[in-house]
TORKOL-4160 file (C-alpha; in steps of 0.2 Angstrom, whole numbers, padded with zeros to 4 digits, m for minus):
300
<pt num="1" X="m0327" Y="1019" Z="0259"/>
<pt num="2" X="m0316" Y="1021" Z="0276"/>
<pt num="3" X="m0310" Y="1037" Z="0273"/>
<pt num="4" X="m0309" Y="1053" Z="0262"/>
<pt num="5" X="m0295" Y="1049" Z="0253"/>
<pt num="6" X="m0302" Y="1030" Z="0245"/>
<pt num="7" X="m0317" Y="1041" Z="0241"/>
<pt num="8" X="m0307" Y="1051" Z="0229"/>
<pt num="9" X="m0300" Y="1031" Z="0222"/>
<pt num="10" X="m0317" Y="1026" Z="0213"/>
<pt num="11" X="m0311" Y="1019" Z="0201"/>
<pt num="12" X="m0299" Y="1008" Z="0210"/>
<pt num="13" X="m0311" Y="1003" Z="0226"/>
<pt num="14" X="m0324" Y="0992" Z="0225"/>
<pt num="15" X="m0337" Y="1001" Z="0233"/>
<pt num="16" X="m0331" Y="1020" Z="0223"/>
<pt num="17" X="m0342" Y="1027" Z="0212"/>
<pt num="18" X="m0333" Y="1021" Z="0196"/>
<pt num="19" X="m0330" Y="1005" Z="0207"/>
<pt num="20" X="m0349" Y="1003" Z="0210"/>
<pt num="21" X="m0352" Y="1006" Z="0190"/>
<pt num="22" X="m0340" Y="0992" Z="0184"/>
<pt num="23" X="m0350" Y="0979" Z="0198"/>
<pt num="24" X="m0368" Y="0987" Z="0190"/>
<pt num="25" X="m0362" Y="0984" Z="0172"/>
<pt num="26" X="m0358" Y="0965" Z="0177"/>
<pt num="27" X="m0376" Y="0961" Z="0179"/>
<pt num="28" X="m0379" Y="0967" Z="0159"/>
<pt num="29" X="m0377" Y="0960" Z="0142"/>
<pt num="30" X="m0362" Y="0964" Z="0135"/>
<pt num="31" X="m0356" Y="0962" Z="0115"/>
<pt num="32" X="m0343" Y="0947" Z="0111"/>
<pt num="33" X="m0351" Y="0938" Z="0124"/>
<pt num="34" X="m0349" Y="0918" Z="0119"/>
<pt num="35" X="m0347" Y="0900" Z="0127"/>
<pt num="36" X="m0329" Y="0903" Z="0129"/>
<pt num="37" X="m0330" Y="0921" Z="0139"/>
<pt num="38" X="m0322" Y="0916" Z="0156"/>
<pt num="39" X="m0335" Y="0919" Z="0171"/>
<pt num="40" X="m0335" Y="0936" Z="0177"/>
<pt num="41" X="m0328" Y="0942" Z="0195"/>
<pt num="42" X="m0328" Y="0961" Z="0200"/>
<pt num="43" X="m0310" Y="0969" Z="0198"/>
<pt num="44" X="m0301" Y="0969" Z="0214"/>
<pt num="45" X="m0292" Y="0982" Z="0225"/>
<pt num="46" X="m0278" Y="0994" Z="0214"/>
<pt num="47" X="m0288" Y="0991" Z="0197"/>
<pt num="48" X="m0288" Y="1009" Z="0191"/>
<pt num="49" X="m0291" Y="1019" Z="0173"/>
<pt num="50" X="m0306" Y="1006" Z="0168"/>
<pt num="51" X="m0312" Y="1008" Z="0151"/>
<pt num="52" X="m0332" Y="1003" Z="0154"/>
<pt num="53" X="m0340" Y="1000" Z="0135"/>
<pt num="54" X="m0346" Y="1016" Z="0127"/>
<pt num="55" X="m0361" Y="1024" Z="0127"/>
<pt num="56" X="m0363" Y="1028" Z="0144"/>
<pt num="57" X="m0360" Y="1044" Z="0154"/>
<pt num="58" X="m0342" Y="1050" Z="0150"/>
<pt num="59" X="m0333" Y="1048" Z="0171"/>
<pt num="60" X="m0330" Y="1063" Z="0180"/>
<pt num="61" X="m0341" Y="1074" Z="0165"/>
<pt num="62" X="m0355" Y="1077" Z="0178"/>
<pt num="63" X="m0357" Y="1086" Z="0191"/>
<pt num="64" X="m0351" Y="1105" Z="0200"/>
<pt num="65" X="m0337" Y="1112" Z="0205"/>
<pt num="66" X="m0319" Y="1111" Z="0198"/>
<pt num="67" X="m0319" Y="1096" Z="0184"/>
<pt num="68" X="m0301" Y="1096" Z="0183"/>
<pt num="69" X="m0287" Y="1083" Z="0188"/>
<pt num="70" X="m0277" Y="1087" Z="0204"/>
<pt num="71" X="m0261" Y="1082" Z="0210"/>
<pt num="72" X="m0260" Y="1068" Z="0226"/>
<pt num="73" X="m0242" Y="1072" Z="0229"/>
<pt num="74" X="m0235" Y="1056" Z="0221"/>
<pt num="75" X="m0224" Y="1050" Z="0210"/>
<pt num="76" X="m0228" Y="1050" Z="0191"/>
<pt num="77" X="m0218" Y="1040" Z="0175"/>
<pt num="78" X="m0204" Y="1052" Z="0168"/>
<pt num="79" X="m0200" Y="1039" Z="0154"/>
<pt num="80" X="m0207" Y="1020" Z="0152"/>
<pt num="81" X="m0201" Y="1004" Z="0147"/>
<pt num="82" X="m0214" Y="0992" Z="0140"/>
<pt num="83" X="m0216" Y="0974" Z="0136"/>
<pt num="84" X="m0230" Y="0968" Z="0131"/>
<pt num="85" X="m0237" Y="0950" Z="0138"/>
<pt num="86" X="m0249" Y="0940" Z="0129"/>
<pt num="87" X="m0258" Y="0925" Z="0138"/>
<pt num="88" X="m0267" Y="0911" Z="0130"/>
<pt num="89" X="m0268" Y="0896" Z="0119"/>
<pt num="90" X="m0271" Y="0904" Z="0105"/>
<pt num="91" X="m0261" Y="0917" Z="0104"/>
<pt num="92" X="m0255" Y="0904" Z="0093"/>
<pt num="93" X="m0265" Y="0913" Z="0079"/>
<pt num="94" X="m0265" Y="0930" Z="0082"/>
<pt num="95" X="m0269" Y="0937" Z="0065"/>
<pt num="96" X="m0262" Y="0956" Z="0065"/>
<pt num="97" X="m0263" Y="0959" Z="0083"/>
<pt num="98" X="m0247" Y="0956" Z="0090"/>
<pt num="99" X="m0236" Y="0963" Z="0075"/>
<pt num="100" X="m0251" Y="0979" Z="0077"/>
<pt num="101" X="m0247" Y="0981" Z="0094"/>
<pt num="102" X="m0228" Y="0981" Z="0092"/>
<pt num="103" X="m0228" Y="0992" Z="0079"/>
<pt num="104" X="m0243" Y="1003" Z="0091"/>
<pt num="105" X="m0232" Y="1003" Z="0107"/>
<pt num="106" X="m0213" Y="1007" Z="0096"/>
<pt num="107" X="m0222" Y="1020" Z="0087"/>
<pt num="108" X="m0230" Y="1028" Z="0102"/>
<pt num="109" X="m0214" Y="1036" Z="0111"/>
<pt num="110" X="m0210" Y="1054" Z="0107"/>
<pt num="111" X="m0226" Y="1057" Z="0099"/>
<pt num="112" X="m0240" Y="1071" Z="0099"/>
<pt num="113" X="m0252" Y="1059" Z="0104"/>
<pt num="114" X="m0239" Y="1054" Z="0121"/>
<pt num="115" X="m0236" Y="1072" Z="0123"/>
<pt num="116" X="m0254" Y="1075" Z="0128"/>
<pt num="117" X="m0249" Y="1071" Z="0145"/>
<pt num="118" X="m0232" Y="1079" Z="0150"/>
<pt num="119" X="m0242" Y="1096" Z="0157"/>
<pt num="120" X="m0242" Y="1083" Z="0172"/>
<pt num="121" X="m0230" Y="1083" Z="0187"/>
<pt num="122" X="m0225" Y="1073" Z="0202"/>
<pt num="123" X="m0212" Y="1071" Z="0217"/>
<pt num="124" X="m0199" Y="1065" Z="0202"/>
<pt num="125" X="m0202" Y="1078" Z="0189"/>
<pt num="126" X="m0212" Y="1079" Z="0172"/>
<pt num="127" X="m0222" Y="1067" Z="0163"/>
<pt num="128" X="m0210" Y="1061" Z="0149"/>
<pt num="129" X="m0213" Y="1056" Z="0133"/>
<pt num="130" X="m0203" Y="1042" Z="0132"/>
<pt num="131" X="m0207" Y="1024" Z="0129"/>
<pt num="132" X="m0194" Y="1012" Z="0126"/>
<pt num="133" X="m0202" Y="0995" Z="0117"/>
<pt num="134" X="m0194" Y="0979" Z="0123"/>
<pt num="135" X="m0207" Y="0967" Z="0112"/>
<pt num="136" X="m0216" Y="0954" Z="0119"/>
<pt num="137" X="m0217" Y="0937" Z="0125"/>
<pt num="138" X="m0230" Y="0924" Z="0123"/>
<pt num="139" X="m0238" Y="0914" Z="0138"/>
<pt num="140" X="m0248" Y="0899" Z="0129"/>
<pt num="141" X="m0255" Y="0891" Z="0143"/>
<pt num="142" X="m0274" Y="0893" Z="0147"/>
<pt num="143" X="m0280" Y="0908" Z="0156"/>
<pt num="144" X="m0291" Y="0905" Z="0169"/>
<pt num="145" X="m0308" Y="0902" Z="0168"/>
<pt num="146" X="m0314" Y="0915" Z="0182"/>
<pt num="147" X="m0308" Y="0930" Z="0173"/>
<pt num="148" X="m0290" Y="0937" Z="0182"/>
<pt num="149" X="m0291" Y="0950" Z="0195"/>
<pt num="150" X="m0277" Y="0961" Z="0200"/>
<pt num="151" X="m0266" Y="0949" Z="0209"/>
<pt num="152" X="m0267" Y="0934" Z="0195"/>
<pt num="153" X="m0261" Y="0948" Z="0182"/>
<pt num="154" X="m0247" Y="0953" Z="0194"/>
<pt num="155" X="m0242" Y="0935" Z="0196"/>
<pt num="156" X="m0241" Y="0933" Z="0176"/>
<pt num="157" X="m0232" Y="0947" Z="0175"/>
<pt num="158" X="m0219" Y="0938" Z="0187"/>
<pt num="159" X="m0219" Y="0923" Z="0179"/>
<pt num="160" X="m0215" Y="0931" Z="0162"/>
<pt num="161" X="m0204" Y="0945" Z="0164"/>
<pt num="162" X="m0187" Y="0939" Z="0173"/>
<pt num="163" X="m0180" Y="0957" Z="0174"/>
<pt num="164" X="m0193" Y="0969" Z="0178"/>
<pt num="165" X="m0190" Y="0989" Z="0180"/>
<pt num="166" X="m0197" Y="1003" Z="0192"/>
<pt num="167" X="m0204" Y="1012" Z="0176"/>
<pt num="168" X="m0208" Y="0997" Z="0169"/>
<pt num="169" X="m0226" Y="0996" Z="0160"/>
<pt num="170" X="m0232" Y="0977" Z="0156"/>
<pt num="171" X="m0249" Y="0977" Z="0152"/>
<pt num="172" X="m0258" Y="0958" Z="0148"/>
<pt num="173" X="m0268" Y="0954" Z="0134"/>
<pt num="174" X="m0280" Y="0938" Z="0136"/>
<pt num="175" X="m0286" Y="0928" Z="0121"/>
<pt num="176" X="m0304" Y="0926" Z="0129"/>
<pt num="177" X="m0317" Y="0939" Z="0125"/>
<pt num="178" X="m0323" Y="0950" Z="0140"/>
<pt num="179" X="m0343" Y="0939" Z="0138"/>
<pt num="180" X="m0353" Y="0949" Z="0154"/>
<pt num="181" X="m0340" Y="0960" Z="0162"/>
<pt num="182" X="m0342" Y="0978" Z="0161"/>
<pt num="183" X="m0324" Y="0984" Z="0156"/>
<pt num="184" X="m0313" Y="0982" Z="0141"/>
<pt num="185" X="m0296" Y="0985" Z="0153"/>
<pt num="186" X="m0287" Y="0991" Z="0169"/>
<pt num="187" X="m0272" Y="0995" Z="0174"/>
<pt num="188" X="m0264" Y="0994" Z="0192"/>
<pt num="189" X="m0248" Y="0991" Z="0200"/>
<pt num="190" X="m0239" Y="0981" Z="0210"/>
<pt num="191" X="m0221" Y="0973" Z="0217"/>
<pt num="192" X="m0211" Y="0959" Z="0206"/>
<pt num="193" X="m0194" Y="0954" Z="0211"/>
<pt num="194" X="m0193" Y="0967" Z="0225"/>
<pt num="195" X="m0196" Y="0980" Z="0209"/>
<pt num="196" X="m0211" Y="0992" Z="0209"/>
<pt num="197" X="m0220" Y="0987" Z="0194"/>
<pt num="198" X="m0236" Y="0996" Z="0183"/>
<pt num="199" X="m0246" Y="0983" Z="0175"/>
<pt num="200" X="m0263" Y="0984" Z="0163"/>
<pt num="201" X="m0277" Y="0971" Z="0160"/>
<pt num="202" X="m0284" Y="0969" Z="0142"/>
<pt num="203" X="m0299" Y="0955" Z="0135"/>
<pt num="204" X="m0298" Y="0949" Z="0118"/>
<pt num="205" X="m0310" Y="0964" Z="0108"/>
<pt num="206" X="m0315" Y="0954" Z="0091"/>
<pt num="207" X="m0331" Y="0958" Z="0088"/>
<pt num="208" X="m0337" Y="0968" Z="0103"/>
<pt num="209" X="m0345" Y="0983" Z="0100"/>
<pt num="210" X="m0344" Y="0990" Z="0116"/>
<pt num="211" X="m0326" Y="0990" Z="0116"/>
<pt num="212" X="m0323" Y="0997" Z="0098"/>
<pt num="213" X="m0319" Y="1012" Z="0093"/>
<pt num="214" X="m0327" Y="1010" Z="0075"/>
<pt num="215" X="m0313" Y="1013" Z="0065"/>
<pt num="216" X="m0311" Y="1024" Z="0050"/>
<pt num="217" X="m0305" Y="1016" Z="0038"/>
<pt num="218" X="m0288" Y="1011" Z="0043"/>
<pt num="219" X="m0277" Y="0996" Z="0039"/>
<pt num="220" X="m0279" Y="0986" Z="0056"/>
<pt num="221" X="m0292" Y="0972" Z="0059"/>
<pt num="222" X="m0309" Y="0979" Z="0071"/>
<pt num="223" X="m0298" Y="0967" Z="0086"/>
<pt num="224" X="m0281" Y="0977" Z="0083"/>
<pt num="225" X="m0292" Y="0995" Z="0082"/>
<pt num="226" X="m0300" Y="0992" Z="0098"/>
<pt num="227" X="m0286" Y="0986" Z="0110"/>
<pt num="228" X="m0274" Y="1000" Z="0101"/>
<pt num="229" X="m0287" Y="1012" Z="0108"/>
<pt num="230" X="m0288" Y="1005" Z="0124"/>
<pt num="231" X="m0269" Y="1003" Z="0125"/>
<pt num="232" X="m0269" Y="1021" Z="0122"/>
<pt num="233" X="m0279" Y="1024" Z="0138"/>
<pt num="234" X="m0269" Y="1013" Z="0149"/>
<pt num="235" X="m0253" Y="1019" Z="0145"/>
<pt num="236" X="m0260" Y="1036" Z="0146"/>
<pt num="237" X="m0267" Y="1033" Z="0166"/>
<pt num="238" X="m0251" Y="1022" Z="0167"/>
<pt num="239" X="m0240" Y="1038" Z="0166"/>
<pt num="240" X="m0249" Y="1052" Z="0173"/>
<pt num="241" X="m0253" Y="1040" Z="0190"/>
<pt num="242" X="m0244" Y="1025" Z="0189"/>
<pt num="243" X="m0243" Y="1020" Z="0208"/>
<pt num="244" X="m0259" Y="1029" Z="0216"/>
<pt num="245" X="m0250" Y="1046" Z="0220"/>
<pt num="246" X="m0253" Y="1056" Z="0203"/>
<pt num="247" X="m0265" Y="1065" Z="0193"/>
<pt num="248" X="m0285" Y="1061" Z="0197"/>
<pt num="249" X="m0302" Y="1072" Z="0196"/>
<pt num="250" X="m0314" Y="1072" Z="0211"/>
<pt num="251" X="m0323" Y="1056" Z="0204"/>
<pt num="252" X="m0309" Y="1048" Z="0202"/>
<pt num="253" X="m0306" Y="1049" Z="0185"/>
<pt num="254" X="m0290" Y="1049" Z="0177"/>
<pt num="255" X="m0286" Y="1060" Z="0163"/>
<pt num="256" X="m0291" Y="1047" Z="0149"/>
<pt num="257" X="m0306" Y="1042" Z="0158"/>
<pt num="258" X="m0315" Y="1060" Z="0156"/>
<pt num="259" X="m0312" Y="1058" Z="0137"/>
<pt num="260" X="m0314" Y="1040" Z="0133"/>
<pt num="261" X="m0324" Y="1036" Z="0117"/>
<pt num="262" X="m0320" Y="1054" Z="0112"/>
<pt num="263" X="m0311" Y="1056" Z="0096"/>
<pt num="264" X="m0304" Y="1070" Z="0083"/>
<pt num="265" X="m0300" Y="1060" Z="0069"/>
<pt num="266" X="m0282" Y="1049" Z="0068"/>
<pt num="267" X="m0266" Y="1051" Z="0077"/>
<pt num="268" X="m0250" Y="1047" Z="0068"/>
<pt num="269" X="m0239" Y="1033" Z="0076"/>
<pt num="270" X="m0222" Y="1028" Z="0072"/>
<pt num="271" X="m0227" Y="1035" Z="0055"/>
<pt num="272" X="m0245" Y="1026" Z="0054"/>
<pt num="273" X="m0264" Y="1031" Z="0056"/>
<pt num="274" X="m0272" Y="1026" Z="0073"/>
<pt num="275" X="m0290" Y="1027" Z="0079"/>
<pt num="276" X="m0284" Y="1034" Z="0098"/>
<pt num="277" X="m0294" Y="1044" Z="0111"/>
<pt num="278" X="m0291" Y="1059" Z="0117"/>
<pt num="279" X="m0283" Y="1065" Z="0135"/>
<pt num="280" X="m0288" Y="1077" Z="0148"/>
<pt num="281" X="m0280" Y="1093" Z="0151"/>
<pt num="282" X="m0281" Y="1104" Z="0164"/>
<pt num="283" X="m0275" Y="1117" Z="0153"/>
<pt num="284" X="m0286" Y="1115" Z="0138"/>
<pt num="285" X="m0303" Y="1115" Z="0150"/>
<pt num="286" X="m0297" Y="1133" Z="0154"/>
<pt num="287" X="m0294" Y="1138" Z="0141"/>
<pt num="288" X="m0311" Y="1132" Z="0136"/>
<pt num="289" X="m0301" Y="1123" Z="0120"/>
<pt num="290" X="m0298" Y="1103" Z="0114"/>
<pt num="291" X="m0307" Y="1096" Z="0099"/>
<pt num="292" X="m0323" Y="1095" Z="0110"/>
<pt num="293" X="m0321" Y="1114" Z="0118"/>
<pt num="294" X="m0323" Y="1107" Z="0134"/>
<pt num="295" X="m0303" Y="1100" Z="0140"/>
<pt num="296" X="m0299" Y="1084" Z="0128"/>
<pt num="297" X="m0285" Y="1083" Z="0118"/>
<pt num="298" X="m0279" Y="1069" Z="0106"/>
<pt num="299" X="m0261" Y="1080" Z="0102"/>
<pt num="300" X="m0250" Y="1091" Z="0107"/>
């Protein structure tokens, strides 16, 4: 790292801690590998809040000293507008993904689950609630073999949404499975149209166990359960540290980083049951509260 503060950016600089992880996890076996996964290339500059598969080391759980997030005297998301894109050929077929994720993303404003990270603040105010849904659009040409890095999904993001917004959040969901690659999703940002733009970076999870949250008995399809959970996370980081200024621990983990593949039962969004993780607070590891006594929280 060149200096202290990309130290403190693990998870978005190849050569971090979390960075380093992600490269290490490339060389494994992963589940929902298959002849059509594209090939695997580390995540570039700017990815941030990766989800790695579970079973490992929780990020930012080890270690002494202070475990909680601190301020980088940026910006944060006060409200969000999202779109949701989805790239590939056969997104033709979906199955209940996308009607899942619509109903997951217009149901997630104004809830408990959402509200788990307004004790967060930044140059612009508080942490909102507040997710306005514009749908989604459909991208049905191939996606790239060599799976997309950071400025290929900023470049779908241009080519698909013709009126982007500063606290607009698009996050991209592939139709190829994530084969070797040691993350389920990202997120980053970037610039579309002259207009600062949030962006996140989802595989197809069918069938990958490392990516699933094992649902409990809910209504979605295993494919819907996992990238609800991991949307959740994004949109989560998304908002508490949208453009590299907001709320981090000293590993660099975000908040739902230090409690992904936790859970405390469902969450209720829009009115339906969601297996979702639980969110970091600062508040709650002082309290020595959250389901897991030690600082997660899945409401508030």
């Amino acid at each position: 790292m060149s200096n202290a503060r990309s130290a403190r950016h693990a998870r978005l600089r190849v050569g971090g801690p979390l960075a380093a992880a992600a490269l290490i996890l490339f060389t494994l076996g992963a589940a929902g590998a298959s002849a059509s996964a594209p090939e695997t290339q580390p995540v570039t500059v700017d990815a941030r809040g990766i989800v790695h598969p579970h079973g490992g080391a929780r990020p930012g759980g080890g270690g002494s000293g202070d475990p909680n997030l601190v301020w980088h005297n940026g910006a944060i998301m006060t409200s969000s507008v999202v779109k949701a894109i989805f790239w590939g050929s056969s997104w033709t077929s979906p199955g209940d993904k996308i009607s899942g994720l619509d109903r997951f993303y217009a149901g997630v404003g104004g809830s408990a689950y959402m509200k788990t990270n307004t004790e967060y603040t930044g140059t612009n105010g508080t942490v909102g609630t507040g997710v306005s849904y514009q749908g989604h659009v459909v991208d049905t040409t191939a996606v790239p073999r060599r799976t997309p890095d950071t400025a290929a999904i900023q470049a779908e993001v241009a080519k698909m949404i013709t009126k982007p917004v500063a606290n607009g959040y698009y996050p991209v969901y592939l139709d190829q499975p994530r084969g070797h690659a040691g993350y389920c999703a990202w997120h980053s940002y970037g610039t579309v149209g002259g207009v600062p733009v949030q962006f996140g970076f989802f595989f197809k999870l069918d069938g990958d166990a490392g990516c699933d949250p094992g649902d409990n008995g809910t209504a979605h399809s295993q494919g819907l359960e996992a990238l609800a959970n991991v949307s959740g996370h994004e949109l989560s980081e998304a908002v508490t540290d949208p453009r590299n200024g907001g709320w981090w621990d000293k590993s660099g983990a975000e908040n739902s980083d230090k409690c992904a593949w936790t859970f405390d039962g469902l969450v209720s969004l829009g009115g339906e049951q969601w297996k979702v993780q639980g969110n970091w607070s600062n508040t709650a590891y002082n309290a020595r509260s959250g389901y897991d006594g030690a600082g997660c929280i899945q409401v508030k």
